[in-house]
N, C-alpha and C positions, 0 to 999 in steps of 0.2 A: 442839652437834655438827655440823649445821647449817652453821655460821660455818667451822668448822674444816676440813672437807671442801670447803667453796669455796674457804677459801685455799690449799689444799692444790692443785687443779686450776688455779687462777689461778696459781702460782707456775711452770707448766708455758709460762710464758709471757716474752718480753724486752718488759722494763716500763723500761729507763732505770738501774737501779738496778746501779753499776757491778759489786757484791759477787756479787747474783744472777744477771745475765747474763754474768758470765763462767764462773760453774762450770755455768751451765746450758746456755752453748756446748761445754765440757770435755765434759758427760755426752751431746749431742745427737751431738758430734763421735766420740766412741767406739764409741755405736751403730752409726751411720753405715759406720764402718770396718769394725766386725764383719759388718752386711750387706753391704759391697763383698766381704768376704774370704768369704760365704757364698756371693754371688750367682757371683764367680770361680769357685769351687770346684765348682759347681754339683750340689753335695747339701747335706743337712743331717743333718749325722751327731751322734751322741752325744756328742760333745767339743766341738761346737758349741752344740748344745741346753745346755749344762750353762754355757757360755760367756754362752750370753744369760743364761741366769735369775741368776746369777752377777752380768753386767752390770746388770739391772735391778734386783737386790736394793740394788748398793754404787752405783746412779746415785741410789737414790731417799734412800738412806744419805748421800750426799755433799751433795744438796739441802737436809734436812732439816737436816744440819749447819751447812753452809757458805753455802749458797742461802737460807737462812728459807723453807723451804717448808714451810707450813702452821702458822709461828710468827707470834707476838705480833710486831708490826714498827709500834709507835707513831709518827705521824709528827706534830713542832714547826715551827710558821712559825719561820723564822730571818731573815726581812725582812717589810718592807711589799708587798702586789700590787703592782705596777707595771703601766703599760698602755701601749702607742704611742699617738702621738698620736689617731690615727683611735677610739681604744676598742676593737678591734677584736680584740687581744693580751691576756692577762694572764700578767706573768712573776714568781714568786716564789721566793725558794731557801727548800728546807724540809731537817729535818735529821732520819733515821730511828734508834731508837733499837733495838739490836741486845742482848739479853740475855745475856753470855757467862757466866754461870754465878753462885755466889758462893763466897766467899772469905774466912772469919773473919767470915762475919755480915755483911759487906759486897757488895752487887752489880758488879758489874763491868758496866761497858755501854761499847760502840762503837757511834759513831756516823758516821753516813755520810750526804754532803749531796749536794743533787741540783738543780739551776737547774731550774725548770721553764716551759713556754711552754704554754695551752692558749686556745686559740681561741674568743672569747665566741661568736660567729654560730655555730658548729657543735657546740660543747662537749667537740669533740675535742682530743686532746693536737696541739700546735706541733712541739713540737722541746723534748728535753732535754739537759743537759748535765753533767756529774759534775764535784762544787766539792770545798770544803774547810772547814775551820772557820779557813784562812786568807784566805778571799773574804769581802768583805762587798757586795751592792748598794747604789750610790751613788741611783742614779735616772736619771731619761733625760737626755742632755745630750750635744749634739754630733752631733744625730741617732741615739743609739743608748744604748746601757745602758751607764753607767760600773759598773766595777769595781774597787775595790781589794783590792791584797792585800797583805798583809804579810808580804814575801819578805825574809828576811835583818831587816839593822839598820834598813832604811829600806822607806816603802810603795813601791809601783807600781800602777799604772792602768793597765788596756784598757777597751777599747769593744766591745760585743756589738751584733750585727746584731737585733731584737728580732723581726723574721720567718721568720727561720732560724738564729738561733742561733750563727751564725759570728762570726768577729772581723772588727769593723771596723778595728782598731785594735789589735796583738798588745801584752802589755807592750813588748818592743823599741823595736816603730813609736813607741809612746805618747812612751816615754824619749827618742827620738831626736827628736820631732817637737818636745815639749814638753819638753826638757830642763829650765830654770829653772822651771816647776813642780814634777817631779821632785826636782831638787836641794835643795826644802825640804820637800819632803812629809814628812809623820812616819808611822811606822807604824802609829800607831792610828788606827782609821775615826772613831774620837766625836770627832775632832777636823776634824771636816770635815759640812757641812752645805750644800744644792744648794737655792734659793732662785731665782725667776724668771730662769732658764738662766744664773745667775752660783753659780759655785763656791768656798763660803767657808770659810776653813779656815785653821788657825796649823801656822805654820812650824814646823823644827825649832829654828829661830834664835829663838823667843821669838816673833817678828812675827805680826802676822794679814794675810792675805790675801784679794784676790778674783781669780778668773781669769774670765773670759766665753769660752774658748774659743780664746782667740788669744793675749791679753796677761795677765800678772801683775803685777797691782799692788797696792801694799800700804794695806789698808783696814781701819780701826777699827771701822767696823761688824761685820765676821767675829766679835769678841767677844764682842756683845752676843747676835747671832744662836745662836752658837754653845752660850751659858749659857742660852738663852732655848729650843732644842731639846735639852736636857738634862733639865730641869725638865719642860715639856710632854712628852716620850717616856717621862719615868720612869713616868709615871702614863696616855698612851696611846701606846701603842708604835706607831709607823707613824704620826703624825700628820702628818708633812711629806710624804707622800707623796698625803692627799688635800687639802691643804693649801697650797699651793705659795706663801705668800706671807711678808712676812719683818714677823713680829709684835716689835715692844719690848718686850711686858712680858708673859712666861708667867704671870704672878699673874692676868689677867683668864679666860685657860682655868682655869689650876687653881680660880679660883670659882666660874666656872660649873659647872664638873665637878663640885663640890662642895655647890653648891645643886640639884643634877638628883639626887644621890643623896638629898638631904631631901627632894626634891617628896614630898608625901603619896602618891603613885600609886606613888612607888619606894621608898618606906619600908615599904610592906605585905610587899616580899621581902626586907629590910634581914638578915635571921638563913639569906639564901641566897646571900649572898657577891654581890650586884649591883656589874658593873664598866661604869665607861664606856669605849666604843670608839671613840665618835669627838664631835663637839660642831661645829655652825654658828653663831656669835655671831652673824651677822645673821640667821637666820632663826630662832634661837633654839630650837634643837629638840639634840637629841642622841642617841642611840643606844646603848641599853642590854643586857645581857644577864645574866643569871641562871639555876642552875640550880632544876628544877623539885623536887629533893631535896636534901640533902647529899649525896648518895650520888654517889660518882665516874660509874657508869654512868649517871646520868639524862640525861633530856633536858636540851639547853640551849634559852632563848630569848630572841629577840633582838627588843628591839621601839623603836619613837622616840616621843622622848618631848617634848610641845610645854610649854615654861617657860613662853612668854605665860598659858595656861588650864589649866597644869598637869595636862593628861592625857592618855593613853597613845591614842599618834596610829594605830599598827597595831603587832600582834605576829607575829613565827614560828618555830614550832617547827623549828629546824636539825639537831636528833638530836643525837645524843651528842659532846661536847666530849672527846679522852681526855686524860687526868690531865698529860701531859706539855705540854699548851699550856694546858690551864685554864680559859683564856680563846679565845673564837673573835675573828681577827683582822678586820677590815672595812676596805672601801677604796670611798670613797661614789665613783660616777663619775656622769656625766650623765643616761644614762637608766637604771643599773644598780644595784645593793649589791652587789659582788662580796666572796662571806665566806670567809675560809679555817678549816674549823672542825676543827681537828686535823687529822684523816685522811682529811676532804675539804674539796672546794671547793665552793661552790655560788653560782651568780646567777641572785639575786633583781629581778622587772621594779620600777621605782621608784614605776610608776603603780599596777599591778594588787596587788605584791607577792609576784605569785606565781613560782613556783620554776621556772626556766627550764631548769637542769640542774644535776646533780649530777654531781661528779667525782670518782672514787677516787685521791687522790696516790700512795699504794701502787703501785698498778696499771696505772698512768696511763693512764685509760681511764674512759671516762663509766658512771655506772651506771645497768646496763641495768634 
């Protein structure tokens, strides 16, 4: 009840979220008018009176419907973290899942995506921005965050400013600047992968290509790369983005991946669904996570695990993974673990381990 009554007074709030802050500008903007027309009038008469409670009944009516105030609002990574160069940023687009009723025994759910920016040194939110389930994040390149989108028959690309959110690069500019990249781009993202600031990726003409930012040229390697982060993302999702280097043979992660789930220390929770989130082949360690039940609501936890002496190097409890992401997403950085665990975000210190800040994506706002 508890839970409920907080989301109910947090939704009283512009959190990013393009669905709820617009009818909760509608319901604020309403008020507002009635007390200009009360304050003009200068009484408050019985048709007045009857006008607010009226207003506040079908504002909080309008919220609850329209707004998700005080509703269930699941939220899924739909990318990798991403970070500027300094570490300083973390950007990921996450996607809110909206329960519109059901329907012959079926649910009905809309979804609504949201780019988001929040500031490691402070754990405040950056800057957000309202996407689509037509944006995918490419990764940084170019000084700034590529985008693709799949407009029409063919993709397009912009450049996001990673400290504020703006376009560095609108799709127009991109199209004009970079025409002949453009003119083979294809519309699906999986067909494109970003490897030490070269962008590789197959034509619509059949070809593969590299772009470094200026010129396109056509390169066979884009193939391999390309089959080789398919393979490695099917089984950890966001790998090239703590990963930045362009591996030949996905078979050496998927073994490792798959002798860290036999380790004997990860086999004690084999019947709790242990997934890998991430894997270092040189330093031979990886990153694991399990729930502490079957049970949807339990704790998740997340611990790394050293393959040389096969034993569990540190663990922690990140709280509740929801159903909708399953799995908590990880993006190992220099001195950080920044986790995105469903419906929040948290970074973890890499020396101490300990938990530096929690972030509500919902809300978008650290928790207090």
């Amino acid at each position: 009840m508890d839970n409920i009554f907080q989301r109910y007074i947090d939704s009283w709030r512009f959190n990013g979220w393009f669905i709820h802050d617009i009818f909760l500008g509608i319901v604020i903007g309403v008020g507002l008018l009635l007390l200009l027309y009360a304050l003009f009038k200068r009484r408050l008469n019985f048709a007045l009176v009857i006008a607010f409670i009226l207003y506040t009944f079908l504002g909080n009516l309008l919220m609850i419907v329209f707004g998700l105030a005080g509703r269930s609002f699941p939220i899924n990574s739909e990318s990798p973290i991403y970070t500027d160069d300094a570490q300083k940023i973390a950007v990921q687009m996450v996607e809110g899942s909206e329960n519109n009723g059901t329907s012959n025994g079926i649910s009905q759910i809309i979804s609504h995506h949201l780019i988001i920016a929040i500031n490691l040194q402070t754990g405040e939110k950056q800057w957000t921005k309202p996407s689509s389930s037509k944006e995918t994040l490419i990764g940084n390149f170019m000084g700034g965050l590529l985008v693709h989108h799949r407009d029409g028959e063919y993709g397009k690309l912009s450049l996001l400013d990673m400290k504020t959110g703006e376009e560095k690069l609108s799709e127009k500019e991109f199209t004009e600047k970079h025409k002949q990249l453009i003119d083979v781009l294809d519309k699906g993202s999986h067909n494109i992968v970003l490897l030490e600031n070269n962008l590789y990726l197959e034509g619509i003409d059949g070809k593969f290509y590299r772009f470094d930012g200026k010129k396109l040229i056509e390169d066979n390697k884009a193939e391999k790369y390309l089959s080789t982060k398919f393979f490695i993302e099917s089984d950890i999702p966001g790998y090239f983005a703590s990963h930045n280097q362009p591996l030949e043979d996905y078979e050496e992660v998927r073994e490792f991946s798959s002798n860290v789930l036999a380790g004997p220390a990860i086999q004690i929770y084999k019947n709790l669904e242990p997934a890998v989130l991430d894997v270092d082949l040189q330093q031979q360690t990886a990153i694991v996570s399990y729930r502490q039940t079957k049970r949807e609501s339990a704790d998740s936890i997340v611990l790394s695990y050293d393959m040389k002496n096969h034993h569990i190097i540190w663990e922690e409890n990140i709280g509740v993974v929801n159903a909708e992401q399953k799995n908590p997403g990880v993006r190992t950085l220099e001195n950080y673990y920044a986790i995105q665990a469903g419906d929040e975000f948290l970074l973890l210190d890499k020396d101490t381990k300990k938990e530096l800040f929690r972030y509500q994506l919902r809300w978008n706002r650290p928790v207090r």
